[in-house]
C-alpha positions as CSV (number, residue, x, y, z in Angstrom):
1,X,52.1,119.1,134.4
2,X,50.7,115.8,134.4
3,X,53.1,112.6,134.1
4,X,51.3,111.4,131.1
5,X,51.8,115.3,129.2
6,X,55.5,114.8,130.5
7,X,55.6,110.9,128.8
8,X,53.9,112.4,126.0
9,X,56.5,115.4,125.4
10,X,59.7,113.2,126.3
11,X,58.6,110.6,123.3
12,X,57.9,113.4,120.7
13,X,61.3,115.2,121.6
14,X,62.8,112.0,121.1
15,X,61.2,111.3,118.0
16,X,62.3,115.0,116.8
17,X,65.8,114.7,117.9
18,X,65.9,111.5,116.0
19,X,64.7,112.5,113.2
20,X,66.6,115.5,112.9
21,X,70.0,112.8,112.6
22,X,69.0,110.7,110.4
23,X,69.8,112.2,107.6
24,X,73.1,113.6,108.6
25,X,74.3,110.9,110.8
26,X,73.2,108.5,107.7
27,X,75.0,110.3,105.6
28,X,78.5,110.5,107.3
29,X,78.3,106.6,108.2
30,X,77.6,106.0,105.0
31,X,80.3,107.9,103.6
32,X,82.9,106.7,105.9
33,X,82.2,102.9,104.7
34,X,82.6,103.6,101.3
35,X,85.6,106.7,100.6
36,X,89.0,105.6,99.8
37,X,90.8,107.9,101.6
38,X,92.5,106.8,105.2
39,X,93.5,109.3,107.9
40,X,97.3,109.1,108.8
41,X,96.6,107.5,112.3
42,X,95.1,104.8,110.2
43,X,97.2,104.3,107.9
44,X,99.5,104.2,111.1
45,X,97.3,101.1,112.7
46,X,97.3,99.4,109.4
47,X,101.1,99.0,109.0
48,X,101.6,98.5,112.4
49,X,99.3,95.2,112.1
50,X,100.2,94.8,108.8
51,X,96.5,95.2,106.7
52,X,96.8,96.2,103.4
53,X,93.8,99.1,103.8
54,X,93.6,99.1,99.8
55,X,92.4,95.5,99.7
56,X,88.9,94.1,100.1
57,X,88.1,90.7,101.4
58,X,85.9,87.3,100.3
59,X,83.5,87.1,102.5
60,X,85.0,84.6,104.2
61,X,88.2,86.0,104.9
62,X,86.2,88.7,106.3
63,X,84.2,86.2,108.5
64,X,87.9,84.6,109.8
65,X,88.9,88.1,110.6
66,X,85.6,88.8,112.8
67,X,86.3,85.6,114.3
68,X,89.7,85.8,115.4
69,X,89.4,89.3,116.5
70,X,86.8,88.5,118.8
71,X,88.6,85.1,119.8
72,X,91.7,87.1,120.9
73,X,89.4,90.0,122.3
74,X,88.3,87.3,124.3
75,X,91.5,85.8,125.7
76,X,92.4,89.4,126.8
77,X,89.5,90.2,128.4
78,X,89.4,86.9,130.4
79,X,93.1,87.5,131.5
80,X,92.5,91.1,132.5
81,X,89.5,90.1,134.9
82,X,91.3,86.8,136.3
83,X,94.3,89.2,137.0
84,X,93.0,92.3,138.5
85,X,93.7,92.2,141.7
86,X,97.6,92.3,140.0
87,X,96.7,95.7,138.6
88,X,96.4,99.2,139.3
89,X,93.2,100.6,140.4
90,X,91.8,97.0,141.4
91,X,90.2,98.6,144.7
92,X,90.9,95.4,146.5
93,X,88.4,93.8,144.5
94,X,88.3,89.8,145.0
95,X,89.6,87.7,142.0
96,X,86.4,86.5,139.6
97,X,85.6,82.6,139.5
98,X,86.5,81.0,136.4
99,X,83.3,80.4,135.1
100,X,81.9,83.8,135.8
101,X,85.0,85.7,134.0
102,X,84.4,83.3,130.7
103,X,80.6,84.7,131.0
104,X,82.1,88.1,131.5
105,X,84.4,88.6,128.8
106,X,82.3,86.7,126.6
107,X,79.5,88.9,127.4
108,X,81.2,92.0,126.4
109,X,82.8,90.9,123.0
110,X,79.5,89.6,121.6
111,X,77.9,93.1,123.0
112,X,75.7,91.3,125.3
113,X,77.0,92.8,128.2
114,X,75.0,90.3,130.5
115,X,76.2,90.8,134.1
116,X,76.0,88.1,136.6
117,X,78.2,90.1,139.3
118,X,77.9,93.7,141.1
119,X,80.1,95.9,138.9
120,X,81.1,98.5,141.6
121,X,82.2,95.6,143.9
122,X,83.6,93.1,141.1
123,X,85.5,95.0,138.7
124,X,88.6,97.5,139.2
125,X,89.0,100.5,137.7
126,X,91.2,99.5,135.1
127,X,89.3,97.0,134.0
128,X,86.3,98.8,133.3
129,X,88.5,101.1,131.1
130,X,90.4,99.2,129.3
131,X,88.6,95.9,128.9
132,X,85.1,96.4,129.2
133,X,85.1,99.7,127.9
134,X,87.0,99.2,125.0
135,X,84.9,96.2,124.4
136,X,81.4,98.5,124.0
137,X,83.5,100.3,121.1
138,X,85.1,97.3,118.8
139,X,82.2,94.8,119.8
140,X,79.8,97.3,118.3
141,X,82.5,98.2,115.7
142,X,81.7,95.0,114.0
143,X,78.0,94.9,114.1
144,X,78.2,97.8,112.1
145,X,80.9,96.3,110.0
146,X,78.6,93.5,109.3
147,X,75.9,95.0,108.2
148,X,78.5,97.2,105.9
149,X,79.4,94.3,104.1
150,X,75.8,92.9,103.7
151,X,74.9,96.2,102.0
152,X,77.9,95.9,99.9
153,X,76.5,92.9,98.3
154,X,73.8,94.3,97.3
155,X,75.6,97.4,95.7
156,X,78.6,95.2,94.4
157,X,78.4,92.6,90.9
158,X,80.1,89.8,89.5
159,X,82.9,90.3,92.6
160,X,83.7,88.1,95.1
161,X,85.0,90.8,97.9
162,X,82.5,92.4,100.7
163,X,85.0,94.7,102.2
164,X,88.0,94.9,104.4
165,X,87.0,94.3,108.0
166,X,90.1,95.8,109.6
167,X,89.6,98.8,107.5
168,X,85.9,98.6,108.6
169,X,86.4,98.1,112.7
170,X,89.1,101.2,112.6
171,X,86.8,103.5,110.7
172,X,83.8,103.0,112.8
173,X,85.7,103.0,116.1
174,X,87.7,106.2,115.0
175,X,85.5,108.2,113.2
176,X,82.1,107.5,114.5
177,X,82.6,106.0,118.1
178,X,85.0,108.1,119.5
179,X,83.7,111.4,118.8
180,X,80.3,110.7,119.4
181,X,81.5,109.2,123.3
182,X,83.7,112.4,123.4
183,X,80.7,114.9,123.0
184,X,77.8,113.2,125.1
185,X,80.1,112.4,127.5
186,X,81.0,115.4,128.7
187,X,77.4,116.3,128.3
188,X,76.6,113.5,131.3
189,X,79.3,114.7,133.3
190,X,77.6,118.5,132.9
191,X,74.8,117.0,134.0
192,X,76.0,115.0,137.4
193,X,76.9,111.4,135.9
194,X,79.9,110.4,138.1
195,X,83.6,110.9,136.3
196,X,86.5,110.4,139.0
197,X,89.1,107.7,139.9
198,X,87.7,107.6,143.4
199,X,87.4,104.3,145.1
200,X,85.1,103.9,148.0
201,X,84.2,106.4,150.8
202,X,83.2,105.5,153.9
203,X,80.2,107.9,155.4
204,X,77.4,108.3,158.3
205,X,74.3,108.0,157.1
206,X,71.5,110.4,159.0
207,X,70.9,107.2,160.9
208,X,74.6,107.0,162.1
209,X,75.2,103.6,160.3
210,X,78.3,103.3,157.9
211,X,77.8,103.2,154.1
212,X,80.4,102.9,150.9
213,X,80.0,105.3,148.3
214,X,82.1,104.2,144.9
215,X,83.3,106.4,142.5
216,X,85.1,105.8,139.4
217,X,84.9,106.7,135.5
218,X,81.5,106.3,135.0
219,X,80.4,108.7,132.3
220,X,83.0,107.7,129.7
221,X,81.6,104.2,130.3
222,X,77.8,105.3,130.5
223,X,78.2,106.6,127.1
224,X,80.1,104.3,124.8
225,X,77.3,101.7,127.0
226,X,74.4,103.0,125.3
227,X,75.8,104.5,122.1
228,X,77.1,101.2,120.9
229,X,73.8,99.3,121.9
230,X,76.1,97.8,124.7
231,X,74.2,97.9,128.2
232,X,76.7,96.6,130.6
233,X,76.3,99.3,133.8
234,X,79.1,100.5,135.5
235,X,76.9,99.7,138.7
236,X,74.6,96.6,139.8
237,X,71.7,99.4,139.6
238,X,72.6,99.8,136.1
239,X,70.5,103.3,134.4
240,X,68.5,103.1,137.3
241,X,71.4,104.0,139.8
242,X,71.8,107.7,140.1
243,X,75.8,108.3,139.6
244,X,75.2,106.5,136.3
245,X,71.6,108.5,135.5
246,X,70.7,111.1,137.9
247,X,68.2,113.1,136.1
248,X,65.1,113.0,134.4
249,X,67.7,115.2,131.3
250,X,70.1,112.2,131.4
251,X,67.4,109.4,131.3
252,X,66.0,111.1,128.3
253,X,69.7,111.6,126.7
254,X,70.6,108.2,127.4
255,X,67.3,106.4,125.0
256,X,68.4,109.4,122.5
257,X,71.9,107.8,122.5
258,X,71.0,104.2,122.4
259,X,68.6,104.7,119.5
260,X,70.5,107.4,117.2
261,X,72.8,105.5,115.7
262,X,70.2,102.2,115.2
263,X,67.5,104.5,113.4
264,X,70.2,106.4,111.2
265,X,72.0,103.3,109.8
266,X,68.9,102.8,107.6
267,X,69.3,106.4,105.6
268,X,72.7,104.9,105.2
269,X,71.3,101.2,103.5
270,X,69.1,103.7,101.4
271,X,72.4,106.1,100.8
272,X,74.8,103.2,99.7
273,X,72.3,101.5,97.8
274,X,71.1,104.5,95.4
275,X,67.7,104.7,97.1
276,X,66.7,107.0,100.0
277,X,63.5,105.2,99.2
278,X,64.2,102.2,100.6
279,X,65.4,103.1,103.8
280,X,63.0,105.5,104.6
281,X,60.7,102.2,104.4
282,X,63.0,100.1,106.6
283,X,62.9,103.4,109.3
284,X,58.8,103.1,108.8
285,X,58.9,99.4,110.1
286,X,61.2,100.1,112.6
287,X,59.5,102.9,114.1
288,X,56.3,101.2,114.1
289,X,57.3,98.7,116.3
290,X,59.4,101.4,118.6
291,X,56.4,103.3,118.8
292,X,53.7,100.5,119.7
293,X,56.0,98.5,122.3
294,X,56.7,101.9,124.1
295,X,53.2,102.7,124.1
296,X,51.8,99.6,124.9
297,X,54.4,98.6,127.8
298,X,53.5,102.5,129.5
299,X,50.0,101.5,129.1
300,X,50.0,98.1,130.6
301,X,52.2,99.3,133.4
302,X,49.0,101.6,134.3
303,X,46.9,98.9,134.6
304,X,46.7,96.2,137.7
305,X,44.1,94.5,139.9
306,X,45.6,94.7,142.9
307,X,43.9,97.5,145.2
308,X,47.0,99.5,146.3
309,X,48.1,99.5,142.6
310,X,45.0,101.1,141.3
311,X,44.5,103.1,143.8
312,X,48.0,104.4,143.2
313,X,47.4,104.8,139.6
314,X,50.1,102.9,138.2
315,X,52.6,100.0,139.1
316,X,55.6,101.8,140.4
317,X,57.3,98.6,142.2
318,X,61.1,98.7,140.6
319,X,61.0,101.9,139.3
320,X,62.8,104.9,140.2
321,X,60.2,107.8,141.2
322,X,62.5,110.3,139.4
323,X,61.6,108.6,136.2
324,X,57.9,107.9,137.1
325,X,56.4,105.1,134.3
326,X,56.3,107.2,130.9
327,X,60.1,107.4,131.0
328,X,60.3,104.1,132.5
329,X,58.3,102.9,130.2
330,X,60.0,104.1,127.1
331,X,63.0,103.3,128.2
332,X,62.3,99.6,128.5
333,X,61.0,99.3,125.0
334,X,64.2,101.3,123.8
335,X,66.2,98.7,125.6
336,X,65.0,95.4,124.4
337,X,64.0,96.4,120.9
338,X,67.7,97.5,120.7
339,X,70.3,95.2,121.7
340,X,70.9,97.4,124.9
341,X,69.9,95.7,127.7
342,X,70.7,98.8,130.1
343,X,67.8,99.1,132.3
344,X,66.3,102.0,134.4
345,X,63.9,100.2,136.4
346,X,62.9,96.1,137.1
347,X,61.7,94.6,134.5
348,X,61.1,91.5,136.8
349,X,58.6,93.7,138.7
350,X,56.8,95.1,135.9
351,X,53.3,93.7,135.4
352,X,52.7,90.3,133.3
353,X,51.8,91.9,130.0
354,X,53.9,94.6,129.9
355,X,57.0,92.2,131.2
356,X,56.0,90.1,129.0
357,X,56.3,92.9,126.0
358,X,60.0,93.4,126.6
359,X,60.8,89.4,126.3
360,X,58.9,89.7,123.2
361,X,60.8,92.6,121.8
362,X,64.0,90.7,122.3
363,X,62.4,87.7,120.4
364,X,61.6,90.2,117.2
365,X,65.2,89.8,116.8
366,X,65.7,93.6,117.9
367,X,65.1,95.0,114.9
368,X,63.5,98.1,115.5
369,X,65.7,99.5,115.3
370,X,67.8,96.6,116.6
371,X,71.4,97.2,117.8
372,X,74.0,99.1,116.1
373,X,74.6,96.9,112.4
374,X,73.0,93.9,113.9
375,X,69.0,95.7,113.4
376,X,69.6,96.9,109.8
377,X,70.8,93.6,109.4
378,X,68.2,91.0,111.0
379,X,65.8,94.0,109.2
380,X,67.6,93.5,106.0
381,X,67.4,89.0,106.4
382,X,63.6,89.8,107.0
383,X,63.3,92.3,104.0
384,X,64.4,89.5,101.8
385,X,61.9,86.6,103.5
386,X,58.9,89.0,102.7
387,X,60.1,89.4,98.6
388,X,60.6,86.2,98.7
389,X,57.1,85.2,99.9
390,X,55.3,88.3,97.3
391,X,57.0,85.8,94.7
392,X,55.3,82.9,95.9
393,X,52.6,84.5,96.2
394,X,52.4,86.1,92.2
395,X,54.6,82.9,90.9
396,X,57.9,84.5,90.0
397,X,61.8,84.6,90.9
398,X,61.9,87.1,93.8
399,X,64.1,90.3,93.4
400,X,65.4,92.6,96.2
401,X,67.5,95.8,95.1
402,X,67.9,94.0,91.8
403,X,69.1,90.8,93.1
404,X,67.5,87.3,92.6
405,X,66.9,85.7,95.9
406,X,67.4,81.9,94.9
407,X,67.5,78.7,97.2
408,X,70.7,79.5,98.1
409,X,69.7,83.0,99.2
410,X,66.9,81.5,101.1
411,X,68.8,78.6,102.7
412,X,70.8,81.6,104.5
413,X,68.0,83.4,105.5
414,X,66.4,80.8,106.5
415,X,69.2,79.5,108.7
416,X,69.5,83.0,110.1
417,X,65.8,83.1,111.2
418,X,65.8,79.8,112.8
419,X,69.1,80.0,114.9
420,X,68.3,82.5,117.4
421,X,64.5,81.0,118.4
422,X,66.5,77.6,118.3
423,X,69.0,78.6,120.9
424,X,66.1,80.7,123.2
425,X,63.9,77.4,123.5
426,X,66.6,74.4,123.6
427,X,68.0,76.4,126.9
428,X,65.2,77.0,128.2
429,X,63.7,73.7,128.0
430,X,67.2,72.1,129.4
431,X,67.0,74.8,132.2
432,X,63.7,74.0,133.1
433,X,64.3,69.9,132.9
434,X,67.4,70.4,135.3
435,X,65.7,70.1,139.1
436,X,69.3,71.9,140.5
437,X,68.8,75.1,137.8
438,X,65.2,75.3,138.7
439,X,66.1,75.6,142.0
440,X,67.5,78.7,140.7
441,X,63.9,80.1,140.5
442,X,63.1,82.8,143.1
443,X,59.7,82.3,142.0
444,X,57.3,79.6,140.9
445,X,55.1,78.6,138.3
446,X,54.2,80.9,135.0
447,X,56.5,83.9,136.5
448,X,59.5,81.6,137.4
449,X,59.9,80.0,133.8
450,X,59.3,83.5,132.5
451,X,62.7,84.8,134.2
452,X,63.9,81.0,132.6
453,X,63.0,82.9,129.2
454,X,64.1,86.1,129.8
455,X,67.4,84.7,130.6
456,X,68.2,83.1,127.6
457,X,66.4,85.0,125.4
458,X,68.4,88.0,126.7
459,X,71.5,86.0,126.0
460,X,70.7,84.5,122.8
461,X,69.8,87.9,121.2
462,X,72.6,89.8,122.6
463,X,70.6,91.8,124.6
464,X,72.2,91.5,127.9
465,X,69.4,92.9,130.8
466,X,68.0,90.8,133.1
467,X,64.2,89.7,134.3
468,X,65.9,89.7,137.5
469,X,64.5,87.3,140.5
470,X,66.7,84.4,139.2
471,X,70.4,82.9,140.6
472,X,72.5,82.7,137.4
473,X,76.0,83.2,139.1
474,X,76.3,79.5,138.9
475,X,78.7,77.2,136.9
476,X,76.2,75.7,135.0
477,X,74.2,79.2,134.0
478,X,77.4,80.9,133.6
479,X,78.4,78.2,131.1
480,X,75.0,77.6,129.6
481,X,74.8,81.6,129.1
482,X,77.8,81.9,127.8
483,X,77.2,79.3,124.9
484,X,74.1,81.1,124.0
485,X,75.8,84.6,123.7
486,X,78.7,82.7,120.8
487,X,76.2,81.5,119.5
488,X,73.6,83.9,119.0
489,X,76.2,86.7,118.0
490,X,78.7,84.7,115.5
491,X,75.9,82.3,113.9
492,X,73.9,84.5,112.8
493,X,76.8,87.1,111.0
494,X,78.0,83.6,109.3
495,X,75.1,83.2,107.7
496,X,74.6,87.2,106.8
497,X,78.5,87.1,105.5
498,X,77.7,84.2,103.4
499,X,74.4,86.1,101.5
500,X,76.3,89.1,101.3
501,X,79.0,87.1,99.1
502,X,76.3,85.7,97.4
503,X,74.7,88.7,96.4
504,X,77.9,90.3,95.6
505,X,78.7,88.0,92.7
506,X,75.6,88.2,91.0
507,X,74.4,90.2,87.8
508,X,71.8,92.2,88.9
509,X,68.4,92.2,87.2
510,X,66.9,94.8,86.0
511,X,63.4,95.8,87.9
512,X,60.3,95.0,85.6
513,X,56.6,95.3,85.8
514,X,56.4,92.1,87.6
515,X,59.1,93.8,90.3
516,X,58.0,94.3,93.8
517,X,58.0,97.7,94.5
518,X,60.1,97.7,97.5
519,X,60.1,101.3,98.8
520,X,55.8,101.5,99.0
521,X,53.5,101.3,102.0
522,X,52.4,97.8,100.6
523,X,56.0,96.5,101.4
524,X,56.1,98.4,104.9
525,X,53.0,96.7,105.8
526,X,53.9,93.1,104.0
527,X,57.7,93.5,106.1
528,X,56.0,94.3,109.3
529,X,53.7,91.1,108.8
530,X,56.6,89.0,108.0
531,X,58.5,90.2,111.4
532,X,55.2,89.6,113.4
533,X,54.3,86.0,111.9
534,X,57.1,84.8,111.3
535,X,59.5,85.6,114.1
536,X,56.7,86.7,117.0
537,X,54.6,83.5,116.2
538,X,57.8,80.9,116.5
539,X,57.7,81.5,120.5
540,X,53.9,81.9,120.8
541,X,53.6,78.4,122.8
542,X,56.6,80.1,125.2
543,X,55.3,83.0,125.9
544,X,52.2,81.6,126.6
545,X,53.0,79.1,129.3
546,X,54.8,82.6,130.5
547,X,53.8,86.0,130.9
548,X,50.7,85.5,129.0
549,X,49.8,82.6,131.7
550,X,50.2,84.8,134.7
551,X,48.3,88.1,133.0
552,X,45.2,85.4,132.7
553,X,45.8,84.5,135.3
């Protein structure tokens, strides 16, 4: 079999196993956000921190109860990495700088998961269970939470509540996390993804040198990783080391996994809203994207001037050959469309256009299909810019889902829109002005302020991989990172909290002849304009002193 047949066949039995949840994983999410009934054990959580799981929230309380939950999931996380070598199971692991553990813990609770350190040689044991780990389910708890109280205000009327974010975060975690990273897994485990307590083993290579083997609870990390949209890797090789993804099975498993629970969450928009309609045409946009990043990154990656390269076929430098570039590929869209960031191969070594494709993804604002809550709802934000410009366009009030979109509706889309871009270029440009952080720069010229770009595009969309070939393990990167990752996580959910209250206390309208149609073709293709002008065109004049530079070039 050919490796393009096999890249062919992996992407349609993706697209099949996919499609197969939707519906039924759509259905159960959406049900769980919106029945009355609590299990004991929560009932049991909610008295023990005394929430009142009967009683919704403004949408500002709700936005002071993300906020302090992920301030204190902070604090503990930064206490558990500075004192590890206190604990059990620290392996002798050095104690974490200041400045790196603040990027660390800050890194996991927005679900960035950006990784300036070697995780097999900086991080114990225990701290990989019980703070990261527990950070890849609650930090993509919430973006789902978020997203659930955005939907509410477009289902609620004439009500100031969104929700009850405690009740929220315990359901997802509980009902949907859990038993999904129970299943798959034992499924990577089954399938030779490492699951011990094992430190390091000391053994003679064929050469009779001395190498370290770690072992350690990889596959109930490796799952929760890439279910929750999370990406952090157990290991510095990430996807691409083979105790976290030895097979060409697990690679495949592992986009299924960081992509089911992204492409579902529209059937349940469509589901709480009243209208399968209009999530199957937020699923079309998504897809579309999915499919032509994928496609266009494997095909790039085939193409190269230099004479070893084409002679070879393809560009294979940073990729594993047990993956070969379909899978490699595919799993690089997958990654930076969603707010993953796990990586199987280099995305530093890929060529300029099809490196430059995966910073580009990330500056869509990962919304095909986005991470877990935080796609649907940068989707959602963009849904409502492209009404709002068919009104322009015919002269009347825009409606979405029976909901006037006003100034005020506008001003926080708008806000949302700009933030992110607004974050990605002000670091950049700082990082690039500072002669000590260019320094930084393993390489010069267009490619070196591309890995400036990737860097803080990665960390201002939550994204968390790396372009590689850059030194960020410094105070001031650490810092700078770090600022980007608060920003670009809790920003943004203001500003979608705020709409959602907003919507939530209006009448809604009833649809008209003047109404745009909102679950047609002409919306799918109107949406996917919106996304490509007016997100994609904002970095144009970045990307082109980038990767688009050095492709010319």
């Amino acid at each position: 079999m050919s490796a393009t047949l096999a890249g062919w066949l992996q992407a349609l039995a993706l697209v099949g196993a996919l499609a197969l949840c939707y519906r039924p994983l759509g259905d159960y999410i959406a049900k769980l956000l919106t029945t009355a009934k609590h299990l004991r054990v929560e009932r049991g959580l909610y008295k023990l921190v005394g929430v009142d799981g009967d009683a919704d929230q403004r949408w500002s309380v709700y936005l002071r109860s993300v906020l302090a939950f992920s301030a204190l999931s902070v604090l503990f996380l930064y206490g558990l990495i500075r004192l590890q070598t206190h604990l059990l199971l620290s392996l002798g692991v050095p104690e974490m700088e200041p400045h790196q553990a603040w990027n660390t813990a800050i890194s996991f609770v927005t679900n960035t998961n950006w990784q300036s350190y070697s995780g097999e040689q900086a991080m114990g044991h225990l701290v990989q269970m019980a703070g990261l780990a527990v950070q890849n389910f609650v930090s993509a708890a919430v973006g789902i939470a978020i997203v659930a109280a955005l939907i509410r205000g477009f289902t609620r009327n004439r009500t100031d509540r969104v929700g009850n974010f405690w009740v929220d975060l315990t359901r997802i975690s509980l009902r949907l996390l859990l038993p999904l990273s129970v299943v798959f897994a034992l499924v990577l485990v089954a399938n030779g993804v490492v699951q011990n307590f094992h430190g390091f083993h000391d053994l003679t290579t064929v050469t009779g040198s001395t190498q370290s083997i770690p072992g350690g609870p990889v596959a109930s990390q490796e799952v929760i990783k890439q279910l929750g949209t999370n990406g952090g890797g157990f290991f510095n090789a990430n996807s691409a080391h083979p105790f976290e993804n030895p097979t060409g099975f697990t690679n495949w498993l592992e986009i299924f996994l960081l992509l089911v629970i992204s492409f579902s969450l529209p059937r349940t928009f469509g589901k709480m809203v009243g209208d399968h309609r209009q999530g199957y045409a937020i699923v079309a946009v998504m897809g579309l994207f999915w499919v032509a990043s994928a496609a266009l990154i494997t095909f790039f990656e085939h193409q190269h001037s230099g004479v070893a390269l084409q002679a070879a076929g393809a560009s294979m430098e940073g990729k594993e050959q047990r993956f070969g570039i379909a899978a490699s590929g595919l799993f690089a869209a997958s990654t930076t469309l969603t707010s993953t960031g796990a990586v199987n191969s280099f995305h530093d070594s890929f060529t300029p256009f099809g490196g430059g494709l995966t910073i580009f993804n990330m500056m869509l604002g990962e919304i095909a299909p986005g991470g877990t809550g935080s796609g649907l709802y940068g989707m959602l934000i963009l849904a409502i810019v492209a009404v709002f410009v068919a009104g322009l366009m015919v002269g009347r009030t825009p409606e979405y889902l029976g909901k006037k979109l006003g100034g005020r509706e506008m001003k926080f889309a708008s806000l949302y829109i700009l933030t992110t871009p607004a974050i990605v270029l002000i670091g950049t440009g700082v990082a690039i002005a500072l002669p000590g952080e260019r320094a930084g720069m393993l390489n010069s010229g267009a490619h070196g302020f591309s890995e400036v770009l990737y860097a803080f595009t990665s960390a201002s969309n939550n994204n968390g991989s790396a372009f590689g070939g850059i030194t960020v393990n410094t105070s001031w990167y650490d810092t700078a990172l770090g600022l980007a990752m608060v920003f670009g996580r809790f920003l943004p959910m203001v500003f979608v909290l705020a709409l959602a209250g907003s919507l939530a206390q209006q009448q809604p309208v009833p649809a008209s002849a003047g109404t745009l149609p909102t679950h047609k073709p002409l919306f799918v293709g109107l949406l996917s304009g919106v996304v490509l002008i007016v997100v994609g065109l904002t970095y144009f004049p970045a990307l082109a002193l980038g990767p688009i530079a050095e492709g010319l070039h």
